[in-house]
DODO-67078 format. One line per 8 residues: their letters; for each residue x, y, z of N, C-alpha, C, O. Coordinates in steps of 0.2 Angstrom, whole numbers, plus 5000, padded with zeros to 4 digits. Layout:
a	X/Y/Z/X/Y/Z/X/Y/Z/X/Y/Z ~ ...
END
This chain:
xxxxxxxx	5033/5116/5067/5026/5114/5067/5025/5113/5059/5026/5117/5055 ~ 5023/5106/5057/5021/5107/5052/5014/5110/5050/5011/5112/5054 ~ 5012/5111/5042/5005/5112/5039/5004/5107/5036/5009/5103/5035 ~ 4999/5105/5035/4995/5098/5030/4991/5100/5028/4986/5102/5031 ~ 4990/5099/5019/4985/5100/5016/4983/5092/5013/4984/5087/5015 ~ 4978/5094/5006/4977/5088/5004/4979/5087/4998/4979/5091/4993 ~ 4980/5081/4997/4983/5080/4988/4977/5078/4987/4972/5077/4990 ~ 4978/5077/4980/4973/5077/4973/4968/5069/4976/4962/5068/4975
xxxxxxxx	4972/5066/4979/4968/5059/4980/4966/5059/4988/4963/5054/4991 ~ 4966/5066/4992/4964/5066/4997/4968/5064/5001/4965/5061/5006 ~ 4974/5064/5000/4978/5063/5007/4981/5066/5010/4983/5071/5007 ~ 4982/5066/5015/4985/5072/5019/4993/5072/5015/4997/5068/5014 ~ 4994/5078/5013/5001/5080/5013/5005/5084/5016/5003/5089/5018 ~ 5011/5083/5016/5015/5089/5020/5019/5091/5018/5023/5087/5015 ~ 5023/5097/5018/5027/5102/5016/5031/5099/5017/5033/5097/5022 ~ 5036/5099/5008/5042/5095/5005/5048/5096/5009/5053/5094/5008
xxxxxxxx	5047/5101/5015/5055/5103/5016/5053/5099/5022/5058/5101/5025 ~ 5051/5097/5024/5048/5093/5031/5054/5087/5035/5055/5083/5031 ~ 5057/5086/5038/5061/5079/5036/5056/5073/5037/5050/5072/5039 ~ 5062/5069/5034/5058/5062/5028/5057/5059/5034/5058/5053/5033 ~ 5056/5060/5038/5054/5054/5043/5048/5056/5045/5047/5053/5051 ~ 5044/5061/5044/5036/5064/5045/5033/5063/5039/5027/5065/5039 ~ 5034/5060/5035/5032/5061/5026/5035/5056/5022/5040/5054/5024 ~ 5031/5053/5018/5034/5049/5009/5034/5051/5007/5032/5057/5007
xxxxxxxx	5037/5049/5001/5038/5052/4994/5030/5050/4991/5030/5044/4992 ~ 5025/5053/4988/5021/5049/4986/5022/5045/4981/5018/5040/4980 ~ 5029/5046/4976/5028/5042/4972/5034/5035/4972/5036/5032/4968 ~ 5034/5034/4978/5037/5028/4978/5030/5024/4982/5030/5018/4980 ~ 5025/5024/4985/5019/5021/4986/5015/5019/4977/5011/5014/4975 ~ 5018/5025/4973/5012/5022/4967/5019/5019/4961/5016/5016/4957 ~ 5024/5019/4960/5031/5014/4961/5029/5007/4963/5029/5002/4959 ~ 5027/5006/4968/5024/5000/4971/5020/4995/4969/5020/4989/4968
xxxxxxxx	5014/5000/4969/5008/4999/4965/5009/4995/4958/5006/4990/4956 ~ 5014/4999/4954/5016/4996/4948/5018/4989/4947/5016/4984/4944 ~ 5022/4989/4951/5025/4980/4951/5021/4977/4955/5023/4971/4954 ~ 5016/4978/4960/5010/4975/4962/5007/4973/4957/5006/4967/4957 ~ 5003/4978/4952/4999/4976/4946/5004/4970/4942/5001/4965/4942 ~ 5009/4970/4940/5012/4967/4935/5011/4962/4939/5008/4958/4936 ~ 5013/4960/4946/5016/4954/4949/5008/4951/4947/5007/4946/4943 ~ 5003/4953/4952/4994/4952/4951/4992/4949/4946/4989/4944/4945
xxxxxxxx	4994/4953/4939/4992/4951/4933/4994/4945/4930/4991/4940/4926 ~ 5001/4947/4933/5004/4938/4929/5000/4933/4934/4999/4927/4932 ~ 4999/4935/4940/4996/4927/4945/4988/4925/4943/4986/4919/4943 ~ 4986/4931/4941/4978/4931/4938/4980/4926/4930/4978/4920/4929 ~ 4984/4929/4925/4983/4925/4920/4986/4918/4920/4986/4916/4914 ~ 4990/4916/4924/4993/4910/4925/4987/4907/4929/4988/4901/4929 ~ 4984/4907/4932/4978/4904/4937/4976/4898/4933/4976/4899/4927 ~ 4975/4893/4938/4979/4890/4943/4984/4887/4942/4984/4885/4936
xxxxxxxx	4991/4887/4946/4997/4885/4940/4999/4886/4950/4996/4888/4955 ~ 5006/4883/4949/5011/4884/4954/5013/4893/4954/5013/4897/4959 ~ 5016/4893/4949/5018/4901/4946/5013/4906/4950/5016/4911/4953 ~ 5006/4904/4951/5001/4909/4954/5001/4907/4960/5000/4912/4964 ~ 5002/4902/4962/5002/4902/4973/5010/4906/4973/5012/4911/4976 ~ 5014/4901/4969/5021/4909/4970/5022/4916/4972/5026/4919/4975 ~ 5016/4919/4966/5016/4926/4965/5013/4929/4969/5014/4935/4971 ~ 5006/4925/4971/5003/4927/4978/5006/4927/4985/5004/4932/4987
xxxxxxxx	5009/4923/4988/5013/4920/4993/5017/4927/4992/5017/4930/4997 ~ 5021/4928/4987/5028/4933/4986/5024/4939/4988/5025/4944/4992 ~ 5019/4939/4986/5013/4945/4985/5012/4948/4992/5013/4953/4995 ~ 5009/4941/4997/5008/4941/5001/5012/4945/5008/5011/4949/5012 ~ 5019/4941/5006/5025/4943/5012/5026/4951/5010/5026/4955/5015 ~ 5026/4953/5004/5027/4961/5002/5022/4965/5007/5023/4970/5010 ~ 5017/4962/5006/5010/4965/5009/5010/4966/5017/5008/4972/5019 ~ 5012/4961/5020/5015/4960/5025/5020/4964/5029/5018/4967/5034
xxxxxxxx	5026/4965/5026/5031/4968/5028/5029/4976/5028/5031/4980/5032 ~ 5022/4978/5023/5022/4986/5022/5016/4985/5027/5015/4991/5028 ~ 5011/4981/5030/5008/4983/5035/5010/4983/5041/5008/4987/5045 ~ 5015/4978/5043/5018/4976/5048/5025/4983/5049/5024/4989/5050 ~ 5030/4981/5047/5036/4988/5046/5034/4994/5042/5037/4998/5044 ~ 5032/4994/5041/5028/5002/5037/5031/5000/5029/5034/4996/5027 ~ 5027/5007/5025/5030/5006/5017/5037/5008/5017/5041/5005/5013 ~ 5040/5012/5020/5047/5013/5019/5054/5007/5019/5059/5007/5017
xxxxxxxx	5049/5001/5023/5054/4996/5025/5052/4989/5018/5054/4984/5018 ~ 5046/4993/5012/5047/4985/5010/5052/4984/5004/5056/4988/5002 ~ 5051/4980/5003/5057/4977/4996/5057/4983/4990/5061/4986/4988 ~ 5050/4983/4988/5048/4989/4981/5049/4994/4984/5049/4998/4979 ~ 5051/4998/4992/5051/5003/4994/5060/5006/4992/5062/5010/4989 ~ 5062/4999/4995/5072/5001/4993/5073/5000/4987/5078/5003/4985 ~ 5069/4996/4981/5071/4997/4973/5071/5004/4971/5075/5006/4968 ~ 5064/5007/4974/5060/5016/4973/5067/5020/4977/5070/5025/4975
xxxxxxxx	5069/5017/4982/5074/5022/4985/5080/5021/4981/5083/5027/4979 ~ 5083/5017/4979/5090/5016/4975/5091/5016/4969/5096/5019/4967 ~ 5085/5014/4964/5086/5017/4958/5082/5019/4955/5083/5020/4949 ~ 5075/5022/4958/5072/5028/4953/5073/5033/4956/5076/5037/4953 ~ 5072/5035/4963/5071/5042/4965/5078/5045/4964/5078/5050/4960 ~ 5084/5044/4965/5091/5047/4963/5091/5049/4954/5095/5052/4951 ~ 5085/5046/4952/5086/5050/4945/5080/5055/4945/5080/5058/4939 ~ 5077/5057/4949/5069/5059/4948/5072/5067/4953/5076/5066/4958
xxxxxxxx	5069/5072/4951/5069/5076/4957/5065/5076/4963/5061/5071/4964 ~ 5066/5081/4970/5063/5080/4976/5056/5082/4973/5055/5086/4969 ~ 5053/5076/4978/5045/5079/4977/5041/5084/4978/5045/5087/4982 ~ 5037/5087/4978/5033/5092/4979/5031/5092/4986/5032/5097/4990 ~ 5029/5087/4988/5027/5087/4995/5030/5079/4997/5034/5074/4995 ~ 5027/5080/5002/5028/5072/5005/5021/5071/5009/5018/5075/5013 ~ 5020/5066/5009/5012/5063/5011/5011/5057/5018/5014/5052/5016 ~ 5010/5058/5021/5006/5053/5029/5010/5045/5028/5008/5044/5022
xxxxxxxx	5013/5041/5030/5013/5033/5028/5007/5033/5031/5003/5029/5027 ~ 5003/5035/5035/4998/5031/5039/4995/5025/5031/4995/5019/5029 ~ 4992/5032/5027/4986/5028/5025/4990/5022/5020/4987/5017/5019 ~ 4995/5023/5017/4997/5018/5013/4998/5013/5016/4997/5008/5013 ~ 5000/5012/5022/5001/5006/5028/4995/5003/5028/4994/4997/5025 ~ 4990/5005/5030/4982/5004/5031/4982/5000/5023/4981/4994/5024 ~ 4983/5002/5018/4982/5002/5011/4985/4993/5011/4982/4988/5009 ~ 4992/4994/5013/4995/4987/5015/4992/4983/5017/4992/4978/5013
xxxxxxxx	4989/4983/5023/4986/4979/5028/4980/4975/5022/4981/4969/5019 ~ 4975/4981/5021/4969/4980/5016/4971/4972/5009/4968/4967/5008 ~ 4979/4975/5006/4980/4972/5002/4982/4964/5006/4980/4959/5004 ~ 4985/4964/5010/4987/4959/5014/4981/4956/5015/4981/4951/5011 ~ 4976/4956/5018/4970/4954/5019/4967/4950/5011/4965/4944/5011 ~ 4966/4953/5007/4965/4950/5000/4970/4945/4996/4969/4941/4992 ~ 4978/4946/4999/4981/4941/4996/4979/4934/4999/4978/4929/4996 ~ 4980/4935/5006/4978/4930/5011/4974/4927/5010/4975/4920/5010
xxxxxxxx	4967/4930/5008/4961/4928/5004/4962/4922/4999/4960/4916/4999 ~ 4966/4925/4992/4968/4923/4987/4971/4915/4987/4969/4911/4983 ~ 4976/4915/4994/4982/4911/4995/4978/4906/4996/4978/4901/4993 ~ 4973/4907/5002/4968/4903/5007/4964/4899/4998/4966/4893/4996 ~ 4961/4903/4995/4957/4901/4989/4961/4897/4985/4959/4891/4985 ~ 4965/4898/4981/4971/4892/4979/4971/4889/4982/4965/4886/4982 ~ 4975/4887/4987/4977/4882/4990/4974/4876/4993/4977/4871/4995 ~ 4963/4878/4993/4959/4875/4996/4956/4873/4990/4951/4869/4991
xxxxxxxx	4959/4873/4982/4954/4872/4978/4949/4875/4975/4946/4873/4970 ~ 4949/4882/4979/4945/4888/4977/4945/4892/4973/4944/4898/4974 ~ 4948/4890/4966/4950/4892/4962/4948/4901/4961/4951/4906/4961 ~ 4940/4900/4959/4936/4906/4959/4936/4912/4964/4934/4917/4963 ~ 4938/4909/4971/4940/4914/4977/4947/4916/4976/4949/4922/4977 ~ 4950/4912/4973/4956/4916/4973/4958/4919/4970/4962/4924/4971 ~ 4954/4918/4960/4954/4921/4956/4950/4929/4958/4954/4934/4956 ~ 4944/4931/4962/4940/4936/4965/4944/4939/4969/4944/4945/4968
xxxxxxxx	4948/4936/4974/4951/4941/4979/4957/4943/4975/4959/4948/4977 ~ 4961/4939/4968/4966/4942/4967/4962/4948/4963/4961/4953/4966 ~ 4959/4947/4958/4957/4951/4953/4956/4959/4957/4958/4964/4954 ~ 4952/4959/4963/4951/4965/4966/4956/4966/4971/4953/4970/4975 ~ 4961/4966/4972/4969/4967/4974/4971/4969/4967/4971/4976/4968 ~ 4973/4968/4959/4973/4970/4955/4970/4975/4954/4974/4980/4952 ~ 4964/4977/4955/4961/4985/4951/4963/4990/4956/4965/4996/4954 ~ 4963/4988/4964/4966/4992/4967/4974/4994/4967/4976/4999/4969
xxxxxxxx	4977/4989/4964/4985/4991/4965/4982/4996/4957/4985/5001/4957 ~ 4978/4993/4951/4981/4996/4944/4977/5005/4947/4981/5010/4947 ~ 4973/5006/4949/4971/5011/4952/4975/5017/4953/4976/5022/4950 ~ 4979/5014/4960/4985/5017/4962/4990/5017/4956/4994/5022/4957 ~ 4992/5015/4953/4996/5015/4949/4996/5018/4945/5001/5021/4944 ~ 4990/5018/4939/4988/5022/4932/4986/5029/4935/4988/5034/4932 ~ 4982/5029/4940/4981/5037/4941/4981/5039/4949/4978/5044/4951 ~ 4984/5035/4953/4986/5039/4958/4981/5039/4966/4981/5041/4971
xxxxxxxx	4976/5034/4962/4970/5033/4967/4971/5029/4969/4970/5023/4966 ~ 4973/5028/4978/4973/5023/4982/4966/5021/4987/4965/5023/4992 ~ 4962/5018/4984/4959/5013/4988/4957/5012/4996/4952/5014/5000 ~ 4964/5010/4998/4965/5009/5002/4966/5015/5007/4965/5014/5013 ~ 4968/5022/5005/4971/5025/5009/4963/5029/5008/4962/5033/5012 ~ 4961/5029/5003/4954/5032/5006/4951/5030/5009/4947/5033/5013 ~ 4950/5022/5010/4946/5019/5015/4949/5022/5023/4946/5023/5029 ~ 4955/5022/5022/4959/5026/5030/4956/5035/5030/4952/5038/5034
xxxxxxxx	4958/5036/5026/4955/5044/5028/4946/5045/5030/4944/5050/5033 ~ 4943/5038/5028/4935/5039/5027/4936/5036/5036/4936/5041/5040 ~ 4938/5031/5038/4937/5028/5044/4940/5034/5050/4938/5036/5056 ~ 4944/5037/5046/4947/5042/5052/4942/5049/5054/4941/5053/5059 ~ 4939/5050/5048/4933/5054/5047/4927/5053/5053/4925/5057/5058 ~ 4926/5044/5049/4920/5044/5053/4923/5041/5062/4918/5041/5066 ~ 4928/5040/5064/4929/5035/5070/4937/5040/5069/4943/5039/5067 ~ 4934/5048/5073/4942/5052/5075/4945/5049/5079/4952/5049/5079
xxxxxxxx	4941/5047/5084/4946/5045/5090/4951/5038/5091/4955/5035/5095 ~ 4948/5036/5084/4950/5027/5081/4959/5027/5083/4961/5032/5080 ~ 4964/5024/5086/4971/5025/5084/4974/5023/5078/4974/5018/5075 ~ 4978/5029/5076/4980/5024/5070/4985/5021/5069/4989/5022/5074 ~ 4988/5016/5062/4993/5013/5062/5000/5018/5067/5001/5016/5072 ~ 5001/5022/5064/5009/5026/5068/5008/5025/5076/5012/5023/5080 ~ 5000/5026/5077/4998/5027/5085/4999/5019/5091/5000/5017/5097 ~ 4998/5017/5085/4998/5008/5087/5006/5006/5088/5008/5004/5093
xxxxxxxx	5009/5007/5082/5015/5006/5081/5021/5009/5084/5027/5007/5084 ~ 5019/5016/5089/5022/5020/5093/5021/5016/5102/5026/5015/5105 ~ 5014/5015/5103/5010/5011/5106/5009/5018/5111/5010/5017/5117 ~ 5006/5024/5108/5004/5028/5111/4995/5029/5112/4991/5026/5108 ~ 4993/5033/5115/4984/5034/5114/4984/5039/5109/4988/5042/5106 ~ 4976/5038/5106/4974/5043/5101/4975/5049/5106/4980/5052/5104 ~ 4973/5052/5109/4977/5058/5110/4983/5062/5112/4983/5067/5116 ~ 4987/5059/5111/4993/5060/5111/4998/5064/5104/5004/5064/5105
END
């Protein structure tokens, strides 16, 4: 049986000796985050250019792949798995995929935005929807604060019986 406490950003975490398939590393979600900012940044200051429907698009699929297959399956998760964490020690704890999935979804939702906005001409929508996907990835990244995974923890708060991603992706009921 596991215990779950909460990390500093209010996510459920769990006890590092857990096996890795109940738990993330938390620092491979904010690893993420980093080249999400860098990726965002260069598409915000290249706006509008080919370069910025590029890096959105590429933005987009990343986005995609960690709401759809979860964060352990995307591209920034296997760079985090192959070359940093073998230099880093085990972590302290390990924390929920739920809410970074959710986190995914969210950012998904705004790239799309973004993409729709370029591509329609709407510069300034696209410029709006990327810029706030940026503060939320620089968030998570510079200190740890994810956005999106509080807006999961808030939903599950408010709507317990809500199912969540795992429960959807298992295709089990919320009480189960």
């Amino acid at each position: 049986m596991s215990t779950s406490t909460q990390s500093r950003a209010g996510q459920p975490r769990l006890a590092a000796k857990e096996p890795r398939a109940q738990g993330i590393d938390p620092r491979g979600p904010r690893f993420a985050a980093t080249l999400t900012t860098v990726v965002l940044a260069v598409a915000l200051l290249t706006a509008p250019s080919t370069l910025t429907l590029a890096l959105i698009a590429v933005q987009t699929v990343l986005f995609a792949i960690g709401a759809v297959a979860g964060v352990r399956r995307t591209p920034y998760a296997w760079v985090y798995q192959t070359l940093v964490r073998p230099r880093l020690g085990k972590p302290s704890h390990l924390e929920d995929p739920a809410p970074p999935r959710f986190a995914q979804t969210v950012g998904l939702g705004f790239a799309l935005l973004a993409l729709v906005g370029f591509l329609a001409g709407l510069t300034v929508l696209g410029e709006v929807a990327t810029g706030l996907a940026l503060i939320a990835a620089l968030l998570n990244a510079a200190f740890g604060f994810c956005l999106g995974c509080e807006a999961y923890l808030l939903i599950r708060r408010v709507l317990p019986n809500a199912p969540s991603n795992e429960d959807n992706r298992a295709g089990q009921s919320p009480a189960a």
